[in-house]
C-alpha positions as CSV (number, residue, x, y, z in Angstrom):
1,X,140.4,93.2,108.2
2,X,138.4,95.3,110.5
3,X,134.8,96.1,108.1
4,X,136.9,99.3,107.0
5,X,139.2,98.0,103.9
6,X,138.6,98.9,100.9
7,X,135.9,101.7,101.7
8,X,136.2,105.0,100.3
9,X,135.9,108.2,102.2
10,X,136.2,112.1,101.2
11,X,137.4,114.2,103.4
12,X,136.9,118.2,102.6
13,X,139.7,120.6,104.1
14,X,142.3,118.0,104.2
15,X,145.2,120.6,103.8
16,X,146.3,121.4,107.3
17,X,144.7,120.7,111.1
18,X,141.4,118.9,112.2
19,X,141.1,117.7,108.2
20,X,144.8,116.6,107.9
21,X,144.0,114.9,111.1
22,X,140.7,113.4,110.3
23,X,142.6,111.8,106.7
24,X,145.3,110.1,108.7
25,X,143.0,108.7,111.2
26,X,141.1,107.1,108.7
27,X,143.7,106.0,106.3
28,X,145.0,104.2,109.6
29,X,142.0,102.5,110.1
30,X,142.2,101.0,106.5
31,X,140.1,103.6,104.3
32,X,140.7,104.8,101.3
33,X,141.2,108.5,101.9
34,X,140.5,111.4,99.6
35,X,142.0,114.6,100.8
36,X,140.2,117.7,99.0
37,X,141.2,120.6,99.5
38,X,142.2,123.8,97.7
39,X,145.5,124.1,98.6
40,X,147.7,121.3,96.7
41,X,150.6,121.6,98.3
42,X,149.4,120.3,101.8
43,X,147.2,117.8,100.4
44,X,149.9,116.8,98.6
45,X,152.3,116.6,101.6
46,X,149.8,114.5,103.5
47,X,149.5,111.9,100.6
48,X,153.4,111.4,100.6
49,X,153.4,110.8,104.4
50,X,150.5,109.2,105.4
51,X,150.6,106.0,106.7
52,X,150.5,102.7,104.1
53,X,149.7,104.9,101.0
54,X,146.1,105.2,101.3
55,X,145.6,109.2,100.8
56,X,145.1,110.4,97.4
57,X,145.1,113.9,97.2
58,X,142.1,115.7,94.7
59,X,142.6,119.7,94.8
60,X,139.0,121.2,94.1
61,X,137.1,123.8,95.1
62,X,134.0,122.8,96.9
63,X,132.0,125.6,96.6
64,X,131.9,125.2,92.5
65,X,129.1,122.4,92.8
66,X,130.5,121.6,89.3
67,X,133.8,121.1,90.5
68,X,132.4,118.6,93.3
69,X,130.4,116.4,91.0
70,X,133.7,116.3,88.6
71,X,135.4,115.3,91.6
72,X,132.7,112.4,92.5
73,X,132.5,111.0,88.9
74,X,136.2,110.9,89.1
75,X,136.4,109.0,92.2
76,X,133.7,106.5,91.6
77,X,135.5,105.6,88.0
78,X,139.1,105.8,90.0
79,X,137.7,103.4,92.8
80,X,134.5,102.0,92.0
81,X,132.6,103.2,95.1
82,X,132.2,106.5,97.9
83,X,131.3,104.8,101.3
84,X,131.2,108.3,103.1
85,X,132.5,111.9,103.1
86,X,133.7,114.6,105.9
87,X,132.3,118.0,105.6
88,X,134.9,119.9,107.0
89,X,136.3,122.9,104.7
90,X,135.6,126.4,106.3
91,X,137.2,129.3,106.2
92,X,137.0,131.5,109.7
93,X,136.9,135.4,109.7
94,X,135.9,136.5,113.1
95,X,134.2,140.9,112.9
96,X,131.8,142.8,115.1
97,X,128.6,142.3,113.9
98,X,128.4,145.7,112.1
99,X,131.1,145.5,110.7
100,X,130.7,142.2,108.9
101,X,130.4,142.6,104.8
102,X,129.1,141.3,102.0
103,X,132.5,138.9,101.1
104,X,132.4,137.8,104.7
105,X,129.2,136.4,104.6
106,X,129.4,134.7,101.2
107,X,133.1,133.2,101.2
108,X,131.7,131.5,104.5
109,X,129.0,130.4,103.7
110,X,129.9,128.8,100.0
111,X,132.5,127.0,101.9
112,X,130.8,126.8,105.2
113,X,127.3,125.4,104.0
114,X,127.1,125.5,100.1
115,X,130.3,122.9,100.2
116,X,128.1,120.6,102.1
117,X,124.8,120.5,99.7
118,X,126.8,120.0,97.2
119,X,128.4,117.0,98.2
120,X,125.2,115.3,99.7
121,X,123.5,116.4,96.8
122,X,126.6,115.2,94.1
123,X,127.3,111.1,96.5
124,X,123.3,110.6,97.5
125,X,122.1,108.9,94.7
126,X,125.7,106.9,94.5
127,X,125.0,105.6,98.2
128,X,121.6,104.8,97.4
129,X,123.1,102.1,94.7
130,X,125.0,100.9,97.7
131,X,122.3,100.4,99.9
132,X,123.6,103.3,102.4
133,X,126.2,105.8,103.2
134,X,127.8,108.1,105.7
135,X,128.0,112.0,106.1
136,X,129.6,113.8,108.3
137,X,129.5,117.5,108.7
138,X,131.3,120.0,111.2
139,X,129.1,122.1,113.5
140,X,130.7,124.3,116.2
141,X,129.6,125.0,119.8
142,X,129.5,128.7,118.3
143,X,125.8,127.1,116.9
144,X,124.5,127.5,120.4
145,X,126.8,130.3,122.4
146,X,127.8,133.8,121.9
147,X,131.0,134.5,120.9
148,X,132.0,138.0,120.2
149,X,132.7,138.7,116.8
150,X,131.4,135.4,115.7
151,X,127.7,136.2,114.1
152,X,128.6,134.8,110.7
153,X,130.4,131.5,111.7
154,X,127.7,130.7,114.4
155,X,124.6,131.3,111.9
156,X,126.7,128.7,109.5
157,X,127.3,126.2,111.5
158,X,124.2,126.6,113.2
159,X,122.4,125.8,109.6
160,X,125.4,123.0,109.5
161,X,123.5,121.5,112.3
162,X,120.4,122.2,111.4
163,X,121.0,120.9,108.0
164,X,122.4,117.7,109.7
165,X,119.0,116.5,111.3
166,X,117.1,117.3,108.2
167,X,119.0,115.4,106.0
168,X,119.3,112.7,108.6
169,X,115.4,112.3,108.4
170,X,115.2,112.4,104.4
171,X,118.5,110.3,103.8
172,X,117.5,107.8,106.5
173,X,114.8,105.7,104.3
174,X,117.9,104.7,102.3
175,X,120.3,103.7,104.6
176,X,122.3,106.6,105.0
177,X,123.2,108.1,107.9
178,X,123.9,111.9,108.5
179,X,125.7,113.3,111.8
180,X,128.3,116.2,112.5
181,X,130.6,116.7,114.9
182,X,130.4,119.7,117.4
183,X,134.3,120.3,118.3
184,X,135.7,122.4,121.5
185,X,138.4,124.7,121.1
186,X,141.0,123.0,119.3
187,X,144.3,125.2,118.2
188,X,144.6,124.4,114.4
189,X,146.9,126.9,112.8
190,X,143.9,127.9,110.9
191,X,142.1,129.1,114.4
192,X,144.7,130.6,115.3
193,X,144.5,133.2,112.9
194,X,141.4,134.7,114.4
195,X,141.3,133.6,118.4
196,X,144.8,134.2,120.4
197,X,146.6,132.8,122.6
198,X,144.0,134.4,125.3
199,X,141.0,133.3,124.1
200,X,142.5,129.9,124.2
201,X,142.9,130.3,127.5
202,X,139.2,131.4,128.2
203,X,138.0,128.7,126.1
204,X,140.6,125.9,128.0
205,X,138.9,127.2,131.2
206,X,135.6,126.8,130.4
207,X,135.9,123.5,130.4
208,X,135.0,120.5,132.3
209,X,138.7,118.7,131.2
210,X,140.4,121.8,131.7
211,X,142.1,121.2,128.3
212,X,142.0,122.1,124.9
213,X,141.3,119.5,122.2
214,X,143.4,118.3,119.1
215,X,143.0,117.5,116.3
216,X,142.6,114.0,116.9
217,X,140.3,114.5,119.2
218,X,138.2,115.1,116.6
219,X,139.3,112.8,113.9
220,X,138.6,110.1,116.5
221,X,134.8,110.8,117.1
222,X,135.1,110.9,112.4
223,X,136.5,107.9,112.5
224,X,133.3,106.3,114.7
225,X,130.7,108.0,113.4
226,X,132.0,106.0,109.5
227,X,132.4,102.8,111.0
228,X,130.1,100.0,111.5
229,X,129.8,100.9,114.8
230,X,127.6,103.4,114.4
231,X,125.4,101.8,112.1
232,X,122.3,102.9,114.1
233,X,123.6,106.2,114.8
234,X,122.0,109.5,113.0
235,X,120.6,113.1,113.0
236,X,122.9,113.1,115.9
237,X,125.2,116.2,116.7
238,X,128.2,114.5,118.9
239,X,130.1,117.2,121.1
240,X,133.8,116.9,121.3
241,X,134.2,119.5,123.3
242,X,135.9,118.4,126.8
243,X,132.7,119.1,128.9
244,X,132.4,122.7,127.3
């Protein structure tokens, strides 16, 4: 037993790439992983395969903060506790910055950033009658660099980030600890949508590694920040990024 069995984690945007990842990383390392995402059929998928039978999939839509706290009470009566959850649903449209509009803005952001006040707001007080949690969000290097055509997914993940300190400081009283993850480029069929394969190639070069990352990169970096191992780790933003 390695601290991790019988913990229960949610991870958001489990469907496909750096989620699907992040829920098979964690099932591995004995959690009991529930994939949300919108999409049932690849949540569904993931359950069947994943390793040892420890992925339940839970299709919601996290920007309907009723939905989420449905999904919560569910859980908790399903498995008796939430020891942490992944912030990582987003949907990407890349536009020049006037030419960004109104749907834009507000699909991102509801899944971007609503998604995650909802869920800290919906699990806090369930981790305070634990004595402590985890929450991990995903930020973006695009918080801090210019991209072009990237003014709406920088300012979210940008208030992802800055959202992550804050609630480190107000959640840290009770035990529970708040980071995010800042990834590199990783090609998840999801990014690929909106950067090709040349700006993959701009983004590999920029880089101290000279490589892109995958996706479990990033679900490795998830899987430390749950475990005990960083029990004195928070309000801290960990780059993934290959020396980006």
């Amino acid at each position: 037993m390695n601290g991790q069995e019988g913990r229960v984690v949610i991870v958001t945007g489990a469907g496909r790439g750096i989620g699907e990842a992040i829920a098979r990383r964690l099932a591995s390392d004995e959690w009991t992983v529930i994939a949300v995402d919108r999409d049932a059929e690849g949540i569904e998928r993931l359950a069947e395969s994943a390793r040892g039978g420890r992925v339940y999939a839970a299709q919601a839509d996290v920007t309907d903060r009723a939905g989420v706290e449905a999904l919560v009470v569910d859980v908790v009566a399903r498995y008796g506790r939430v020891d942490a959850v992944v912030n990582n649903a987003m949907w990407v449209r890349y536009a020049p910055l006037l030419e960004v509009d109104e749907q834009m803005i507000d699909g991102m952001i509801a899944i971007g950033l609503k998604a995650a006040f909802w869920t800290t707001q919906t699990l806090v007080p369930h981790f305070r009658r634990q004595g402590g949690g985890a929450i991990v969000n995903l930020s973006s290097p695009a918080a801090t660099r210019g991209f072009v055509g990237s003014s709406v997914y920088s300012a979210v993940k940008g208030a992802v980030a800055s959202l992550t300190l804050q609630a480190a400081r107000e959640l840290g009283p009770d035990g529970i600890r708040v980071n995010a993850i800042v990834p590199g480029a990783v090609p998840t069929p999801g990014a690929r949508e909106v950067v090709d394969d040349e700006g993959y190639e701009v983004r590999r070069s920029m880089t101290a590694l000279q490589r892109l990352g995958t996706p479990d990169d990033i679900a490795g970096a998830v899987a430390f920040l749950v475990s005990p191992d960083a029990r004195f780790v928070t309000g801290h933003l960990l780059h993934v990024d290959g020396g980006l």
